[in-house]
C-alpha positions as CSV (number, residue, x, y, z in Angstrom):
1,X,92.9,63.4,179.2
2,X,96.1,62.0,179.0
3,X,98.1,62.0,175.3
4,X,101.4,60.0,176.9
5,X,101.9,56.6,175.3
6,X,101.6,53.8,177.5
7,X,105.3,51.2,177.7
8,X,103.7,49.4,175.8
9,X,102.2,51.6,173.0
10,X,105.5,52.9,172.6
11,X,107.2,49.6,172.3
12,X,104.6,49.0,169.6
13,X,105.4,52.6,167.7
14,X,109.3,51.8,168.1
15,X,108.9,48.3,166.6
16,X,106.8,49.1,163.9
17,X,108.6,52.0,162.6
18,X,112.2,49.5,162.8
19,X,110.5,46.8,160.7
20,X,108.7,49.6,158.3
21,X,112.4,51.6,157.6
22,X,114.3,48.0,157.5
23,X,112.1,46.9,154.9
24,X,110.8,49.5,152.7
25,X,113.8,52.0,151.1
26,X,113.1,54.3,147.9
27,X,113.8,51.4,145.7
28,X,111.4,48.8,147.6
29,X,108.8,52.1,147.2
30,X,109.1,51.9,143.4
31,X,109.2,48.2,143.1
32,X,105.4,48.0,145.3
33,X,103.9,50.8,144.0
34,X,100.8,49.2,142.8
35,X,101.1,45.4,144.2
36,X,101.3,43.8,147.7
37,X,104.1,43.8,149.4
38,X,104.3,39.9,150.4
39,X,107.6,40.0,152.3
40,X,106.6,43.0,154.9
41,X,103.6,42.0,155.3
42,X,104.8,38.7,156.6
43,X,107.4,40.2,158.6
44,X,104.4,42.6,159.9
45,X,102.9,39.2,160.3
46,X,105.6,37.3,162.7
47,X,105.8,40.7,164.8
48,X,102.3,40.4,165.7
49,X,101.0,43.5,163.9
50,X,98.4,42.2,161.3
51,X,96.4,40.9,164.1
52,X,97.1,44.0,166.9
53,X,93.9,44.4,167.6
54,X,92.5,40.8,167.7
55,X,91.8,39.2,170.9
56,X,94.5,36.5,172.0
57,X,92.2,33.2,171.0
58,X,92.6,34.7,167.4
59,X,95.9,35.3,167.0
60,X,96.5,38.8,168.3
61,X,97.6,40.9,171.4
62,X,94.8,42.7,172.5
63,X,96.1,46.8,171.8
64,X,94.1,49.2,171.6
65,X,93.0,51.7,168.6
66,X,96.2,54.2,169.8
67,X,98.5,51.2,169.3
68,X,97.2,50.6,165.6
69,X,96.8,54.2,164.5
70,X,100.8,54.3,165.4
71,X,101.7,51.4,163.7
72,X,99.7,52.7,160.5
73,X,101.5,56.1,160.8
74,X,104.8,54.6,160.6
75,X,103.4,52.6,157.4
76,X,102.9,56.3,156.0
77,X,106.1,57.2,156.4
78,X,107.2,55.0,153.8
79,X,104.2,54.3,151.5
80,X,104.3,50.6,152.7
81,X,102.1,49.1,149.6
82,X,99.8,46.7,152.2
83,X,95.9,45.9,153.1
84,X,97.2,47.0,157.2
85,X,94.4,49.8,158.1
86,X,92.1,47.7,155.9
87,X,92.6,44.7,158.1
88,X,93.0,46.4,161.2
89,X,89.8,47.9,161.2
90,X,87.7,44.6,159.6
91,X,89.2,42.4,161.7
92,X,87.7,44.2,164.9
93,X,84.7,44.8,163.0
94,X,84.6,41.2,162.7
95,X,85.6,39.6,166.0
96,X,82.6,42.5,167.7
97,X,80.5,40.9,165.4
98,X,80.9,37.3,166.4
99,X,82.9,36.1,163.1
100,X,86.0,34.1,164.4
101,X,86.4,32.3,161.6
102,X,89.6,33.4,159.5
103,X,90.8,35.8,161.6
104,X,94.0,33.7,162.8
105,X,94.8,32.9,159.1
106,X,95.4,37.2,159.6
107,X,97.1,37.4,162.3
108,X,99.2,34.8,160.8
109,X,99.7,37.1,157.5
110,X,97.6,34.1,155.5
111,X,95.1,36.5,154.6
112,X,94.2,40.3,154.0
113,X,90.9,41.7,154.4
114,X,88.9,44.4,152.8
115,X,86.7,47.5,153.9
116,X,84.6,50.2,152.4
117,X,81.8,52.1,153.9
118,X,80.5,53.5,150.7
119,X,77.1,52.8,149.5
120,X,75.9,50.8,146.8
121,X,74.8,47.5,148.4
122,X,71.5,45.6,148.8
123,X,70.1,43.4,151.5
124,X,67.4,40.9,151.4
125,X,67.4,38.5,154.5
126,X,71.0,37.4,154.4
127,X,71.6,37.7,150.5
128,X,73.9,41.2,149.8
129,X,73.8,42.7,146.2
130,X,74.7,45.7,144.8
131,X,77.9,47.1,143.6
132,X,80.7,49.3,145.4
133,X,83.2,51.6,143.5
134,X,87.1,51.7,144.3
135,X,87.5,48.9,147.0
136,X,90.9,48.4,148.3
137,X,92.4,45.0,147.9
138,X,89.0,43.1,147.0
139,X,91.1,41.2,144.8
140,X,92.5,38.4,147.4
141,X,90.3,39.4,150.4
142,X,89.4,36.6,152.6
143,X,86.2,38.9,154.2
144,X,85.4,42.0,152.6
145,X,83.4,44.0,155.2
146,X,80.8,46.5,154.0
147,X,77.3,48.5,154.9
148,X,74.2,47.3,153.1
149,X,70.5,47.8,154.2
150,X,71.1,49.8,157.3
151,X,73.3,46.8,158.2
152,X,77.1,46.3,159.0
153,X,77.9,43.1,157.2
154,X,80.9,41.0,155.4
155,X,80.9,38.4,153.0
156,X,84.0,36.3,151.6
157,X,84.6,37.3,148.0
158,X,85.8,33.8,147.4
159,X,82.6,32.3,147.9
160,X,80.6,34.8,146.3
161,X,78.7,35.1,142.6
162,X,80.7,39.0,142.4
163,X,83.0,40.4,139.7
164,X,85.9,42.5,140.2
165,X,87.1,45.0,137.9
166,X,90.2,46.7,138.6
167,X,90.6,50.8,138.4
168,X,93.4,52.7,138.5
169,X,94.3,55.2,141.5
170,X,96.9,58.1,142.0
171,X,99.1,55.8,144.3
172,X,98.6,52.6,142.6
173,X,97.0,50.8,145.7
174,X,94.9,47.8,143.9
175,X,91.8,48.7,144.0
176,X,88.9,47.1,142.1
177,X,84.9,48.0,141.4
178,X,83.0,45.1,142.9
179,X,80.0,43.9,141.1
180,X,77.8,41.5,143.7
181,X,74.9,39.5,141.8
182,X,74.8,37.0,145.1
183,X,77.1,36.7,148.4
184,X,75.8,35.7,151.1
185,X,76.2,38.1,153.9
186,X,77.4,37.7,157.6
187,X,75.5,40.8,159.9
188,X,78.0,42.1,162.1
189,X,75.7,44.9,164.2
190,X,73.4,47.7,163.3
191,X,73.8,51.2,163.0
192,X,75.6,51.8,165.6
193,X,78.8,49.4,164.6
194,X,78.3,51.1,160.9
195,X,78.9,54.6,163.0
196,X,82.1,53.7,165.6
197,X,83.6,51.3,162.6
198,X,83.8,54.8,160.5
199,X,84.8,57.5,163.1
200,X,87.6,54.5,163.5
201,X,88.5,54.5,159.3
202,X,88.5,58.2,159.9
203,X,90.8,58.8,161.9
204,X,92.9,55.6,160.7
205,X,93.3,56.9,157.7
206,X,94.2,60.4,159.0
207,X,96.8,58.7,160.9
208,X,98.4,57.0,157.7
209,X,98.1,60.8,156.3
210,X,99.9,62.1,159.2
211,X,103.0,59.9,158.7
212,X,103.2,60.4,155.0
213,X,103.0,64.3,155.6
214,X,105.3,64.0,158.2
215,X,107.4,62.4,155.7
216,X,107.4,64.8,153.0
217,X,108.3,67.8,155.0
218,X,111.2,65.8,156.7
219,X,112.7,65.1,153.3
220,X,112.2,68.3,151.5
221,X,113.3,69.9,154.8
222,X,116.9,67.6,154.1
223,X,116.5,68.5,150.7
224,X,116.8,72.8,150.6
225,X,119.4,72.7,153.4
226,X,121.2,70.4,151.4
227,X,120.5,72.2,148.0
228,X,122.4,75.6,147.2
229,X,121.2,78.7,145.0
230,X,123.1,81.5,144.8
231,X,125.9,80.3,147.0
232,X,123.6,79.6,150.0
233,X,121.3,76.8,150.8
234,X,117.9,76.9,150.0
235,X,116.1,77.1,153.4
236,X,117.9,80.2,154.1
237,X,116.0,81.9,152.1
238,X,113.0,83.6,153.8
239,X,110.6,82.7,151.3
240,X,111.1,78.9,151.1
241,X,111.7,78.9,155.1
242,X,108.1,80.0,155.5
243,X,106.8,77.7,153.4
244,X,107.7,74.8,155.4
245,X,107.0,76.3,158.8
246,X,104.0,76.8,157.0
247,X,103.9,72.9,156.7
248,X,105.3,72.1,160.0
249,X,102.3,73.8,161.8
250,X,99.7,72.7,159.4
251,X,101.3,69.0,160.4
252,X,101.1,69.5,164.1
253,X,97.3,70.5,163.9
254,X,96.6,67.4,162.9
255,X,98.8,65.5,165.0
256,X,96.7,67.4,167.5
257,X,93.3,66.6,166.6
258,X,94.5,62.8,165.5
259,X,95.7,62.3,169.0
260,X,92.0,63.9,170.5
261,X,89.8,61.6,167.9
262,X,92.1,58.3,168.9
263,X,92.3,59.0,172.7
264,X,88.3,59.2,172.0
265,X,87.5,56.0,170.6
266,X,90.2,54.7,172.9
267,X,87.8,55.4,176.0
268,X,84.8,54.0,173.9
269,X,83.5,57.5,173.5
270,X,81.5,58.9,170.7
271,X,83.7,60.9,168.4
272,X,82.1,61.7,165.4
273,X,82.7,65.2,165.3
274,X,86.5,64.6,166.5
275,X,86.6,61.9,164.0
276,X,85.2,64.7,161.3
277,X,88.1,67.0,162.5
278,X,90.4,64.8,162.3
279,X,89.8,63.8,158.5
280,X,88.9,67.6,157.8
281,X,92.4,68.3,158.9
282,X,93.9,66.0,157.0
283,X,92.9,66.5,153.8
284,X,94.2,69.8,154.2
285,X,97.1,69.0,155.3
286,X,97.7,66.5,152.6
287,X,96.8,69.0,150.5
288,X,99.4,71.7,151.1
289,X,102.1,69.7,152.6
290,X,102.2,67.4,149.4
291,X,102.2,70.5,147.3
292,X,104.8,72.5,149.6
293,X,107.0,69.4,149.3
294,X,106.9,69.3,145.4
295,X,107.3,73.0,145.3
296,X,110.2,73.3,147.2
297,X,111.9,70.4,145.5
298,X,111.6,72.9,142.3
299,X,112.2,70.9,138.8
300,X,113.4,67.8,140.2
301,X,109.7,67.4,142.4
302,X,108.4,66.5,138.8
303,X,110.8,63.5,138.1
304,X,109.5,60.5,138.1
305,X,112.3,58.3,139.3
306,X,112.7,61.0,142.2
307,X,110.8,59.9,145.0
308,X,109.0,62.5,146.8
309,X,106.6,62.3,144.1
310,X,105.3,59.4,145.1
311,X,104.7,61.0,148.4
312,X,102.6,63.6,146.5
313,X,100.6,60.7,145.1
314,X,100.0,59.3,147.9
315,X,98.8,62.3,149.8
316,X,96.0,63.5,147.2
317,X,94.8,59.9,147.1
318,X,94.4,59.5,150.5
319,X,92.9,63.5,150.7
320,X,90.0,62.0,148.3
321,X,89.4,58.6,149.6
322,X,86.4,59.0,152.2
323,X,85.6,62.1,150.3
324,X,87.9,65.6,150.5
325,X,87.6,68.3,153.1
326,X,84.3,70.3,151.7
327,X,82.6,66.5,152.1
328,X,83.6,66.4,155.2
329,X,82.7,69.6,156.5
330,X,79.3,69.0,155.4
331,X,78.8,65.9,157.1
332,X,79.6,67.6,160.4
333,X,77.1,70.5,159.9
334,X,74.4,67.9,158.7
335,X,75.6,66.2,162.4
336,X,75.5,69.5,164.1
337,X,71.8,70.9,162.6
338,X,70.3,67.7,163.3
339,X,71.3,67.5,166.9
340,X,71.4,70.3,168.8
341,X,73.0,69.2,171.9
342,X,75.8,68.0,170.2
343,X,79.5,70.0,169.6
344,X,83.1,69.5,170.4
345,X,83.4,68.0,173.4
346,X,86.8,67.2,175.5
């Protein structure tokens, strides 16, 4: 194994963390919080990073899963209100599954798509209904890619007899309940393309956790050296400096296990239970990092037009969204008691 980004996933990481910090202060934060972010994302677009993943005849450059899961760390970093793990992970879904059609309209930044795993849908033949609770960015979606009937599948909203009611999050990400009396339904693979497309939103989405963490620390470790109590700043005292190293190492485990789950799926090995360990760890992590961060910021952690706490938002959102860490945990002991040659595995 070998963690060392390639040239040219670091020339990705570089790039994407320029045009994220160029284009998304404090004040853009507050503006976006709960709607799209049309002007990154098209800047996302003309950089070639909506379509990373796709293949070259569709608009995109080929990288790898490593390449993606940086890019979508650096859109943690500044709560970047955009459909980007979404996409990134349909579209692939997509183009494995023989659906071309569309997917240069993302890579262009004409279109978003939409994802969820959750159950809830139907499938007779090639007709998909059912309903699915808290979608992100159904509302617009040009495919929204889902599981129904054992089957990985996607169907365009557009085109569809479906109603979509939107519902309120912690970080303001539009999200809607999706109500499907008839779409007709586009099979992308079987069980096994259900299973790698969610070790992949796994570890995606502990990614994005990792740069928001990573975030919060950094600016509440600016904020008590900056702060004075008693004459002195506030990381000088033991108490508060043990928190955040408390933080810090809670943030490198993940970086750890992140780095072990996307080297995985890089290879095209299994990793569910590094996929599991990955999402385990960061809903912990978002868990006490976001509340270290609003701790140590004391009284002003609780303002509103302060904005670490939309960091603290963000994190117990994204701690919840494919379930919290006790969910998770049992899903890898149900994975472990039903196969016993299976464990961590390098």
């Amino acid at each position: 194994m070998d963690y060392s980004l390639t040239e040219d996933q670091a020339a990705i990481a570089e790039l994407a963390e320029k045009i994220f910090r160029e284009q998304v202060n404090d004040d853009v934060q507050a503006h976006y919080h709960d709607s799209l972010n049309t002007g990154l994302w098209q800047t996302l677009a003309d950089a070639g990073l909506t379509g990373l993943g796709l293949a070259e005849q569709h608009g995109g450059s080929a990288m790898g899963f490593i390449a993606q899961c940086l890019v979508i760390q650096a859109q943690g970093a500044v709560l970047a209100q955009i459909p980007l793990a979404e996409t990134l992970l349909a579209a692939q879904a997509l183009e494995a599954g023989g659906v071309s059609d569309g997917l240069a309209r993302v890579a262009a930044g004409d279109a978003w798509l939409s994802l969820s795993l959750a159950e809830g849908l139907s499938l007779e033949g090639d007709t998909v209904r059912g309903e699915l609770d808290m979608v992100p960015w159904a509302e617009g979606a040009l495919y929204l890619v889902a599981q129904a009937g054992g089957r990985l599948i996607a169907f365009a909203p557009a085109d569809a007899d479906i109603e979509l009611e939107p519902q309120r999050v912690s970080n303001g990400r539009p999200t809607c309940r999706v109500q499907v009396t008839r779409a007709r339904a586009l099979d992308l693979g079987g069980p096994e393309a259900i299973a790698s497309l969610r070790q992949r939103q796994q570890v995606m989405v502990a990614a994005l956790q990792l740069g928001v963490t990573q975030e919060a620390l950094r600016r509440t470790a600016a904020y008590t050296s900056e702060r004075k109590q008693f004459g002195k700043p506030l990381a000088a005292f033991q108490a508060v400096a043990h928190r955040a190293a408390d933080g810090y190492m809670d943030i490198e485990a993940l970086r750890g296990v992140v780095d072990i789950a996307m080297w995985r799926l890089e290879e095209r090995l299994d990793a569910t239970l590094q996929a599991g360990a990955a999402r385990w760890w960061a809903a912990e992590a978002c868990h006490r990092v976001s509340h270290t961060a609003q701790h140590l910021h004391g009284g002003i952690g609780a303002d509103l037009q302060y904005p670490i706490h939309r960091y603290f938002l963000w994190a117990k959102q994204l701690e919840f969204d494919l379930g919290g860490a006790a969910h998770q945990l049992a899903a890898m002991g149900r994975h472990l008691a039903s196969d016993n040659q299976s464990g961590i595995t390098l």
